[in-house]
C-alpha positions as CSV (number, residue, x, y, z in Angstrom):
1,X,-17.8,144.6,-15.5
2,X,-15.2,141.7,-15.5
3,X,-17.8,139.8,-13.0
4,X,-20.9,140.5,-15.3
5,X,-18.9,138.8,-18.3
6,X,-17.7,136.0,-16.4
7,X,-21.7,135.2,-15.8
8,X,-21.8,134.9,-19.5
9,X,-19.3,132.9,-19.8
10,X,-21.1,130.9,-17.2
11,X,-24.4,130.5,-19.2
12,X,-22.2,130.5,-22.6
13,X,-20.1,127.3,-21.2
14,X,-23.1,125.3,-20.0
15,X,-25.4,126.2,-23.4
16,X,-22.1,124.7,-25.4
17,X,-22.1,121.4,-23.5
18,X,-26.1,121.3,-23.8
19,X,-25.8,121.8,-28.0
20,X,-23.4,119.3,-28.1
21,X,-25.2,116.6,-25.8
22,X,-26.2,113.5,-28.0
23,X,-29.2,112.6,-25.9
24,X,-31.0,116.0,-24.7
25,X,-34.0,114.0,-23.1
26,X,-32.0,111.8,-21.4
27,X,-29.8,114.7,-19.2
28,X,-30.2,114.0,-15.6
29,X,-30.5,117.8,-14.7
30,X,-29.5,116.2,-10.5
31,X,-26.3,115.6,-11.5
32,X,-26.0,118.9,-13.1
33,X,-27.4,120.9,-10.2
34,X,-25.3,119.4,-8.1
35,X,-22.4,119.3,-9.9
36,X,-22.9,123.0,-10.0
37,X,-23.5,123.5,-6.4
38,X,-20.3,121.6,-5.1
39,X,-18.3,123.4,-7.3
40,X,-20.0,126.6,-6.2
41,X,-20.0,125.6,-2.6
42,X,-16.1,125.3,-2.6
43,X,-15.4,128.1,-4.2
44,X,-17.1,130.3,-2.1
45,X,-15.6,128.6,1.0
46,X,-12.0,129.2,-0.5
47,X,-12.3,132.2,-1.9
48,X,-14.6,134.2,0.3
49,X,-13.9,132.2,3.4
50,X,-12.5,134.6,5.3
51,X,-15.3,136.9,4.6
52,X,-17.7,134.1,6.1
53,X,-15.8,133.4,9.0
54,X,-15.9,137.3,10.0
55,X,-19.5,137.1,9.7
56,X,-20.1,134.0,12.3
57,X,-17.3,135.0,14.4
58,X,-20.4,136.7,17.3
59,X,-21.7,132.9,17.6
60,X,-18.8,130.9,17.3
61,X,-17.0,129.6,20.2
62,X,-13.5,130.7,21.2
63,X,-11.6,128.5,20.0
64,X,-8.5,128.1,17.3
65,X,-8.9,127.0,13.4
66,X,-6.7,123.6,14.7
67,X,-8.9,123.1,17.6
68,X,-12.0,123.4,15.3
69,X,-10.3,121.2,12.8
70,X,-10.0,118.4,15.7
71,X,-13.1,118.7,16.8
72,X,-14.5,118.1,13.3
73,X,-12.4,114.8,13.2
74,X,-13.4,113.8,16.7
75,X,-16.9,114.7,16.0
76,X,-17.0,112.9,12.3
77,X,-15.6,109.3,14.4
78,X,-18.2,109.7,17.2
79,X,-21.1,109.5,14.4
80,X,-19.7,107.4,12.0
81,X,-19.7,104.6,14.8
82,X,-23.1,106.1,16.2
83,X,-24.5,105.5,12.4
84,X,-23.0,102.2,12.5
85,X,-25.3,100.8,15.5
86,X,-28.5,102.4,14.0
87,X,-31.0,100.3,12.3
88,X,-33.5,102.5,11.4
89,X,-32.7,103.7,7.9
90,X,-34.3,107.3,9.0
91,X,-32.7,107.7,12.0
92,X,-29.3,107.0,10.5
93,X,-30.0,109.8,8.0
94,X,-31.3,112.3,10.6
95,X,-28.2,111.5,12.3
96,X,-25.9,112.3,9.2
97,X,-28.0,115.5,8.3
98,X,-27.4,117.0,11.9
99,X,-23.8,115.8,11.3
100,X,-23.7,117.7,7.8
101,X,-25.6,120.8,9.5
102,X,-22.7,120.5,12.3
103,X,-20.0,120.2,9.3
104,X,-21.2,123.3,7.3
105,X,-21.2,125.7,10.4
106,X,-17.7,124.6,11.7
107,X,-15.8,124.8,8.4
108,X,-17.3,128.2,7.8
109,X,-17.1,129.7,10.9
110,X,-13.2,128.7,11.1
111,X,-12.6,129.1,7.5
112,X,-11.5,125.1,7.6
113,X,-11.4,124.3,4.2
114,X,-9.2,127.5,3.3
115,X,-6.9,126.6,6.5
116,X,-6.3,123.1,4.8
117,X,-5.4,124.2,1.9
118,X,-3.3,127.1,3.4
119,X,-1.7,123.9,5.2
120,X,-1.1,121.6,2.2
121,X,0.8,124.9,0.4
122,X,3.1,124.9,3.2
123,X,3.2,120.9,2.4
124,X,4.1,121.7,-1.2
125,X,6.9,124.3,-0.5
126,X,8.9,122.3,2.4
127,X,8.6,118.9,-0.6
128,X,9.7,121.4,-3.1
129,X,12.8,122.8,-0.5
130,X,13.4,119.3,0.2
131,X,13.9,118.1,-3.6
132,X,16.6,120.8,-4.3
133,X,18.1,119.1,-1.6
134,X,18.9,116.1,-3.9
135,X,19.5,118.7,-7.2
136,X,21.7,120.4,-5.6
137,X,23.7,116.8,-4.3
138,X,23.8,115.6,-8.4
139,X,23.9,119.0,-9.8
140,X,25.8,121.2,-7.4
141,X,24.6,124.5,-7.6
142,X,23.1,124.1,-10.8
143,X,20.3,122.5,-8.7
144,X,20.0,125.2,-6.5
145,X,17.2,127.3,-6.6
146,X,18.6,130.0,-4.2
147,X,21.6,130.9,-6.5
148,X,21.0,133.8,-7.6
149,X,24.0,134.1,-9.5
150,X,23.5,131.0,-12.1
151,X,19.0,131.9,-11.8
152,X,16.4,129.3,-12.9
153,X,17.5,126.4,-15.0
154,X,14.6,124.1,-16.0
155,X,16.7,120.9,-16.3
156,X,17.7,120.8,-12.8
157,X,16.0,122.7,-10.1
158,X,12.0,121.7,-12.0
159,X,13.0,118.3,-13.0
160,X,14.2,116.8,-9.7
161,X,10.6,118.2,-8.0
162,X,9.0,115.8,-10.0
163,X,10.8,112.9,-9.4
164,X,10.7,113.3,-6.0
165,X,6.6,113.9,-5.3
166,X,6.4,110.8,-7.7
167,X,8.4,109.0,-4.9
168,X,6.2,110.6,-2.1
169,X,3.5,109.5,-3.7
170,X,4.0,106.1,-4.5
171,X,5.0,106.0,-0.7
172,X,1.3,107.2,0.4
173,X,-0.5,105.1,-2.3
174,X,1.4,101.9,-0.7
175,X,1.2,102.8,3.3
176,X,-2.3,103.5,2.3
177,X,-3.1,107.1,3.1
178,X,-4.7,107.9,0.3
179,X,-7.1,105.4,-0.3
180,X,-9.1,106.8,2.0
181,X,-9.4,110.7,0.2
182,X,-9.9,108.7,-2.6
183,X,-12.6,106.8,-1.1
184,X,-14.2,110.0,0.7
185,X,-14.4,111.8,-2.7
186,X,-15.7,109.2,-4.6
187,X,-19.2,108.2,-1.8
188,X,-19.1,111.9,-1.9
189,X,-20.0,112.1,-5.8
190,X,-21.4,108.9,-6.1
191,X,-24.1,110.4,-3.1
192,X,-25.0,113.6,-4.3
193,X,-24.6,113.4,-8.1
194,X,-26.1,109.9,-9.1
195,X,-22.8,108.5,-10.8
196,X,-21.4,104.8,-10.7
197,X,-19.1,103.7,-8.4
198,X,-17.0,102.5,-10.6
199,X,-16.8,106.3,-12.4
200,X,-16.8,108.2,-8.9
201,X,-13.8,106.1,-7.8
202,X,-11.8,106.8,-11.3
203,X,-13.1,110.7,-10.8
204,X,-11.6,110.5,-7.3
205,X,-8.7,109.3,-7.9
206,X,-7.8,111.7,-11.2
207,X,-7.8,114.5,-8.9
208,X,-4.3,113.3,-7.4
209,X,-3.2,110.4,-10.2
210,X,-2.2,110.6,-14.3
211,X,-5.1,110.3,-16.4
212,X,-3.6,106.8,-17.1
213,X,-3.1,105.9,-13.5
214,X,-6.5,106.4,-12.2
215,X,-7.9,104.2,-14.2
216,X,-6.2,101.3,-12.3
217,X,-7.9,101.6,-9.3
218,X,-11.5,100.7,-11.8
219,X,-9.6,98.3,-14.1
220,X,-11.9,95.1,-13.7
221,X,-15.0,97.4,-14.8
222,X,-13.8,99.1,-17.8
223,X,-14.6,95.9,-20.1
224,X,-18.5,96.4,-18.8
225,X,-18.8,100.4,-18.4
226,X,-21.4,102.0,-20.3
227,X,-20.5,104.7,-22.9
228,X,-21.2,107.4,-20.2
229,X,-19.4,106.1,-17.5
230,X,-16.1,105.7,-20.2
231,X,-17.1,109.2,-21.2
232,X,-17.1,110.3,-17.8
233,X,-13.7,108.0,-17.2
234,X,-12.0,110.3,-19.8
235,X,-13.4,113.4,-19.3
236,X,-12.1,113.3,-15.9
237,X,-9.1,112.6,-16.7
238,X,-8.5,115.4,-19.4
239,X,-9.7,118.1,-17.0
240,X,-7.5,117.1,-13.9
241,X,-3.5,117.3,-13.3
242,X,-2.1,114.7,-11.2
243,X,-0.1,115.4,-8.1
244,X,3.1,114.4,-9.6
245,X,3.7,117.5,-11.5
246,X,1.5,119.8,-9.3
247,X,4.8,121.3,-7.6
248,X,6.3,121.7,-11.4
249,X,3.8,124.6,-12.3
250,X,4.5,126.4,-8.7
251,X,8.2,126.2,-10.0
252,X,7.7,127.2,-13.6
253,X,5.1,129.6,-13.2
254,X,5.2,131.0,-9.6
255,X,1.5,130.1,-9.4
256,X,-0.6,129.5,-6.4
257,X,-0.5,125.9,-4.8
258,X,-4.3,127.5,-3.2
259,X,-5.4,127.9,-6.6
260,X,-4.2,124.7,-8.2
261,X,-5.9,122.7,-5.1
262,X,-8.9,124.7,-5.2
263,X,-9.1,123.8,-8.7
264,X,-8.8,120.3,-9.2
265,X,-11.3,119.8,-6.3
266,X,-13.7,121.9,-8.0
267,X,-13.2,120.1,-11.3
268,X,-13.9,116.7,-10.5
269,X,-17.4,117.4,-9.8
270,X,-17.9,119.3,-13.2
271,X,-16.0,117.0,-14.8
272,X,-18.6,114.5,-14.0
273,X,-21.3,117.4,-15.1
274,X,-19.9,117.7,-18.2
275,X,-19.7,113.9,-19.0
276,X,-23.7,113.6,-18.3
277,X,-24.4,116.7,-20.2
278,X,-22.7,115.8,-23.4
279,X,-23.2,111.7,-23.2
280,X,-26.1,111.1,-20.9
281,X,-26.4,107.7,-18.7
282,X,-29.1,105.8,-20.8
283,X,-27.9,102.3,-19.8
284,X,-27.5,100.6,-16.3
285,X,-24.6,100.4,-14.9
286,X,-22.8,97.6,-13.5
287,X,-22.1,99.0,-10.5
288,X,-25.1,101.8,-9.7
289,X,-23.7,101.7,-5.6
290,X,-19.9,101.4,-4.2
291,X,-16.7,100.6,-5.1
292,X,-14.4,99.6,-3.0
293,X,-11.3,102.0,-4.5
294,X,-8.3,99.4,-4.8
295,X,-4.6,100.6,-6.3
296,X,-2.8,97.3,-7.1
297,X,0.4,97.3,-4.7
298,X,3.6,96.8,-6.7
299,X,6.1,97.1,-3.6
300,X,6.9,95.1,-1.3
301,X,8.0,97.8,1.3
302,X,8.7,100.6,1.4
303,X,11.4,101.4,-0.2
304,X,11.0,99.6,-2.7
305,X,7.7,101.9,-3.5
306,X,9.5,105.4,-3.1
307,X,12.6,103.4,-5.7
308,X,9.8,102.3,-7.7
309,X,8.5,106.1,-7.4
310,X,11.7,107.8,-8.5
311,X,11.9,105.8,-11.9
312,X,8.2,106.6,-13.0
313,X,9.0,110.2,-11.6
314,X,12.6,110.1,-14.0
315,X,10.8,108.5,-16.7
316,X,8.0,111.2,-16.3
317,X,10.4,114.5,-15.9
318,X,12.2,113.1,-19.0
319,X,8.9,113.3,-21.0
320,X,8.2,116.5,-19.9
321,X,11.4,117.9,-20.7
322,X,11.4,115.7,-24.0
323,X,7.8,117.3,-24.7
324,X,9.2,120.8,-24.0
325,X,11.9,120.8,-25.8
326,X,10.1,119.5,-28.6
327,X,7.2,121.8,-28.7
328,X,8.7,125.0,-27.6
329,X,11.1,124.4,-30.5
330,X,7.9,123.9,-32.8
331,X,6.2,126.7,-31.9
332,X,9.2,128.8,-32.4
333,X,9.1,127.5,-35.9
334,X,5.8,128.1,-37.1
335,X,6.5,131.5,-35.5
336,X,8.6,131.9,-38.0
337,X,6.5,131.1,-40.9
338,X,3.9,133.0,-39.9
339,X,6.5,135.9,-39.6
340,X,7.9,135.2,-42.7
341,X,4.7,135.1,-44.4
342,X,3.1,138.3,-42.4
343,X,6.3,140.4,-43.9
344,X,6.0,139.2,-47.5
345,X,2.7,139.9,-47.4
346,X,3.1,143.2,-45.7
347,X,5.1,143.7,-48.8
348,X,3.3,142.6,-51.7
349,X,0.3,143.4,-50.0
350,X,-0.2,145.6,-47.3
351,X,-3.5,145.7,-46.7
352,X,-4.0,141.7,-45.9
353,X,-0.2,141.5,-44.5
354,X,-1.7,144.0,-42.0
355,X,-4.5,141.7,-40.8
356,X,-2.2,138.4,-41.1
357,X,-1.3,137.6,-37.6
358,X,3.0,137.7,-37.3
359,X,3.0,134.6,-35.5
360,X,1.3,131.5,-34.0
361,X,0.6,133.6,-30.4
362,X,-0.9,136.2,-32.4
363,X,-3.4,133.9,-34.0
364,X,-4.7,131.9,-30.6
365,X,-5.0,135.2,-28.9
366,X,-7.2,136.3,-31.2
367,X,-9.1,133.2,-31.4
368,X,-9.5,132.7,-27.8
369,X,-9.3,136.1,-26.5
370,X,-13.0,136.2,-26.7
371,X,-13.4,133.1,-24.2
372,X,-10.9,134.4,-22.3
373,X,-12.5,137.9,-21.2
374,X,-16.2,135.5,-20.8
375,X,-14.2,134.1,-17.9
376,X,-13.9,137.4,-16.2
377,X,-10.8,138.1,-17.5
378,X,-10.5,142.3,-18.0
379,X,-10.4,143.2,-21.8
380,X,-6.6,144.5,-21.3
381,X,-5.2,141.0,-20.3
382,X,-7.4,138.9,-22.3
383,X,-5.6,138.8,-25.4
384,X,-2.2,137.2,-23.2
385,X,-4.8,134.7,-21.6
386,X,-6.5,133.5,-24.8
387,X,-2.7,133.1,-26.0
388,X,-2.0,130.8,-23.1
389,X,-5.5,129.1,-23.0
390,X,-4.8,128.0,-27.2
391,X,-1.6,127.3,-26.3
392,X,-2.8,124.5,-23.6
393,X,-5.9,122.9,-26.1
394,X,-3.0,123.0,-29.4
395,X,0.1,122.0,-27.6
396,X,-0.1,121.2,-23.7
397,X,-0.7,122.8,-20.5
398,X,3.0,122.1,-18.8
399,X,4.0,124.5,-22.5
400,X,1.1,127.0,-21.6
401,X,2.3,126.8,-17.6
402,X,6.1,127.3,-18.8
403,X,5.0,130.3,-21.4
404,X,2.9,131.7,-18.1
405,X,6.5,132.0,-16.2
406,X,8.0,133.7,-18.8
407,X,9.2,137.3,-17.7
408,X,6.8,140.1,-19.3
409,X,3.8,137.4,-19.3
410,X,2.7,136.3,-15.9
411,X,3.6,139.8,-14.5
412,X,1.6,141.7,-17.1
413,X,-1.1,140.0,-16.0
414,X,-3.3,141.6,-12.8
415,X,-3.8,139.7,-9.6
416,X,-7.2,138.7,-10.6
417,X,-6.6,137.6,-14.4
418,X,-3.7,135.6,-13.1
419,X,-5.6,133.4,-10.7
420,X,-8.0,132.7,-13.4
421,X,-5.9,131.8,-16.1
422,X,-4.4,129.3,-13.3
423,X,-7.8,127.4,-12.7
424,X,-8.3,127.6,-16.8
425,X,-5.1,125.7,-17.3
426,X,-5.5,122.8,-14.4
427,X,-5.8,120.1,-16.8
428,X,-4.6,117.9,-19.3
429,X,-7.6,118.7,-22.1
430,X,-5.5,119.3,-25.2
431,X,-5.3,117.1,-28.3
432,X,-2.3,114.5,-27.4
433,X,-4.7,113.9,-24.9
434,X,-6.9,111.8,-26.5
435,X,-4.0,109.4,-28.2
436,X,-2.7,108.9,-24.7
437,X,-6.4,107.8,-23.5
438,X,-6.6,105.8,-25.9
439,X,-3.4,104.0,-25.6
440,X,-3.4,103.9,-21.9
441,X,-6.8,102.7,-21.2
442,X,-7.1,100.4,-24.2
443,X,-4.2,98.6,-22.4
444,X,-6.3,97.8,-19.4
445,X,-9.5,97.1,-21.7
446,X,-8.5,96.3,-24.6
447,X,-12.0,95.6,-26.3
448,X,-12.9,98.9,-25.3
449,X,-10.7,100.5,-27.9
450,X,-13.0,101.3,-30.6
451,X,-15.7,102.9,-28.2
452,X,-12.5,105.1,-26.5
453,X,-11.8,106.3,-29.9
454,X,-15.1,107.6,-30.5
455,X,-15.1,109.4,-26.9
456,X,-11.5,110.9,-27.7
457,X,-12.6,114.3,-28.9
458,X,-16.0,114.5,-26.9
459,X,-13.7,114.1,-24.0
460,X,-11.5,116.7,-24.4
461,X,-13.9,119.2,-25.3
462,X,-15.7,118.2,-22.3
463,X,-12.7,118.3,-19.7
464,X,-12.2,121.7,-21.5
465,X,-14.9,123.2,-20.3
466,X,-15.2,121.9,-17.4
467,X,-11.9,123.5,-16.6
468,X,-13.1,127.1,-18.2
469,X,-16.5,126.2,-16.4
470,X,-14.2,126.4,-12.7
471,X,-12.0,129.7,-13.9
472,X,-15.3,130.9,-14.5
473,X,-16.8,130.4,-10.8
474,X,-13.3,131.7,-9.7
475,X,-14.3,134.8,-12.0
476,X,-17.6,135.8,-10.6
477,X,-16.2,135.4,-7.2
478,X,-13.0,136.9,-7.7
């Protein structure tokens, strides 16, 4: 039942975007295809990769997942410089489709893509070990996540994460390892789904910067982007998280790093998806091929990027705790009205203080609990998730994350509903959102204001669905 009502959600979700399009004619139903079959594709080879694998195992040779995996690279060089010395434009794409045909059967026979992942979780937990490591030097066992006799504390064992994968980071970004991810995601989108250079890049790059940061590796095209490729700029950036704080959710909300990766990869395809659905390309874009995908270097070695690192990481863990402090105490107030208001009226006026929702949970559960179960969510946990999923658009996702670890909420939830509500809230789609945008973007184009006003709201809703769009993939599959 739960699958059959996450394919309506799945029709739902795209028939939303398509009523809200300004330009029906001009949708490029390519990019929407696609954009649905990557995210499909990768879902599938996560979460029923093992499945797969069982089923080639009789043809595949004998071999292990890490032998497969360095075949694959070995394999990937030898063509890449075999494409190079080919002149005949269709001989250098046979070449690359019997690469691709090569690619497909090796990742799914050794379940690749799940192993990589599997690989970056371990990643995620030895950086996360590795931070307490400096909480517990300036906090003492405050900082220390195994004491079992002082428990979680927020301030100092979540805090000091993020400062720290800010500083690893910054590292990579300056030594230059991940330009080329960026790079391969980017000719990937720009390839299959028709988009800019300019707006793959950005896309690329959202999936592990700030949806202010990414935008600096496009910044001499934003004055010239069309209103698509802005849209699709934004939209990106609202339905990502960036690396940074990845490793605060696993903290807060004992969710899985698998999930979260599986996520954001399958988001930056139907972010782009949702951009062209709901402000379709009509003009010609500056730059219709590549990009070359360029981060401005601020360092001038090393360490001075992983010191330059840890201050945007402290400035960053102070807004987060700043932000959580502020809003958790915020919605504990307008709990309280609506509390207060729900027992007067159950006073004067039973029958309506009976319907009046007692607080401000109540109300968004009700609201989204609707959307919630459409994502495959059973009826029993839906009303928790819709709380969590208004809780993310009204306030913010590291609130909604946070309210997810809370004992009694994450645990009432089944196995299945609890993955799903983790790919729902992998983004940044809420309404400070859009002032951030605004502000951050409009600094790097600053005659480009007015137009990223008008996208504000479009955005969000857009990077809002595209993130319900992937929990609801995860849902049929789950």
């Amino acid at each position: 039942m739960e699958r059959f009502s996450a394919l309506l959600g799945f029709v739902v979700i795209l028939a939303i975007a398509f009523g809200l399009s300004n330009n029906k004619r001009a949708i490029r139903w390519r990019t929407v295809g696609w954009g649905l079959l990557l995210q499909i594709l990768v879902a599938i080879a996560v979460l029923k990769g093992e499945l797969i694998a069982q089923t080639f195992a009789p043809i595949a040779p004998p071999i292990t997942r890490v032998a497969a995996g360095l075949l694959f690279i070995v394999v990937a060089v030898v063509v890449y410089q075999i494409a190079k010395r080919i002149q005949q434009p269709g001989a250098r794409r046979g070449v690359w489709i019997g690469f691709a045909a090569f690619s497909v059967l090796i990742f799914l026979a050794y379940n690749l893509l799940a192993y990589l992942f599997e690989s970056l979780k371990e990643v995620v937990n030895r950086f996360i070990a590795y931070s307490a490591e400096g909480g517990k030097f300036v906090f003492g066992s405050l900082g220390d996540p195994a004491n079992k006799n002082i428990g979680f504390v927020f301030a100092t064992q979540v805090l000091p994460t993020i400062i720290f994968i800010a500083s690893i980071f910054a590292v990579l970004y300056y030594v230059g390892a991940m330009q080329p991810v960026v790079r391969f995601f980017a000719k990937v989108m720009t390839r299959f789904m028709g988009a800019s250079g300019a707006e793959s890049t950005s896309v690329a790059a959202s999936i592990f910067m700030g949806q202010t940061e990414a935008p600096l590796t496009i910044r001499p095209f934003l004055p010239e982007m069309t209103m698509s490729e802005l849209m699709t700029v934004m939209t990106a950036g609202m339905a990502h998280i960036s690396g940074g704080i990845m490793a605060a959710y696993v903290l807060v909300a004992k969710v899985d790093v698998i999930h979260l990766l599986t996520a954001v990869i399958m988001t930056a395809p139907g972010a782009i998806m949702m951009a062209k659905i709901i402000v379709p390309e009509t003009e010609q874009p500056k730059t219709g091929g590549d990009v070359q995908v360029v981060v401005p270097k601020q360092d001038v070695n090393v360490i001075d990027a992983a010191g330059r690192g840890a201050i945007e990481g402290l400035h960053l863990s102070l807004n987060v705790a700043g932000m959580l402090i502020a809003f958790i105490a915020l919605v504990a107030l307008v709990n309280g009205v609506f509390g207060y208001v729900h027992n007067w009226l159950l006073a004067a006026a039973p029958a309506v203080g009976a319907v009046f929702p007692a607080s401000l949970d109540i109300m968004l559960g009700w609201i989204f609990r609707p959307i919630a179960w459409a994502m495959g969510v059973s009826w029993k946990d839906s009303l928790t998730v819709g709380n969590l999923l208004g809780t993310r658009m009204v306030l913010n996702e590291f609130v909604a994350f946070a309210k997810l670890g809370e004992p009694g909420v994450g645990s009432s939830l089944d196995p299945r509903s609890f993955a799903i509500v983790t790919y729902a809230l992998c983004g940044f789609a809420n309404f400070s959102s859009i002032a951030i945008q605004i502000g951050g973007i409009s600094s790097l184009a600053p005659s480009r204001r007015g137009d990223l006003a008008r996208l504000g709201l479009r955005a969000m809703i857009a990077g809002t669905l595209a993130n319900f769009l992937t929990a609801t993939i995860a849902g049929i599959l789950l």
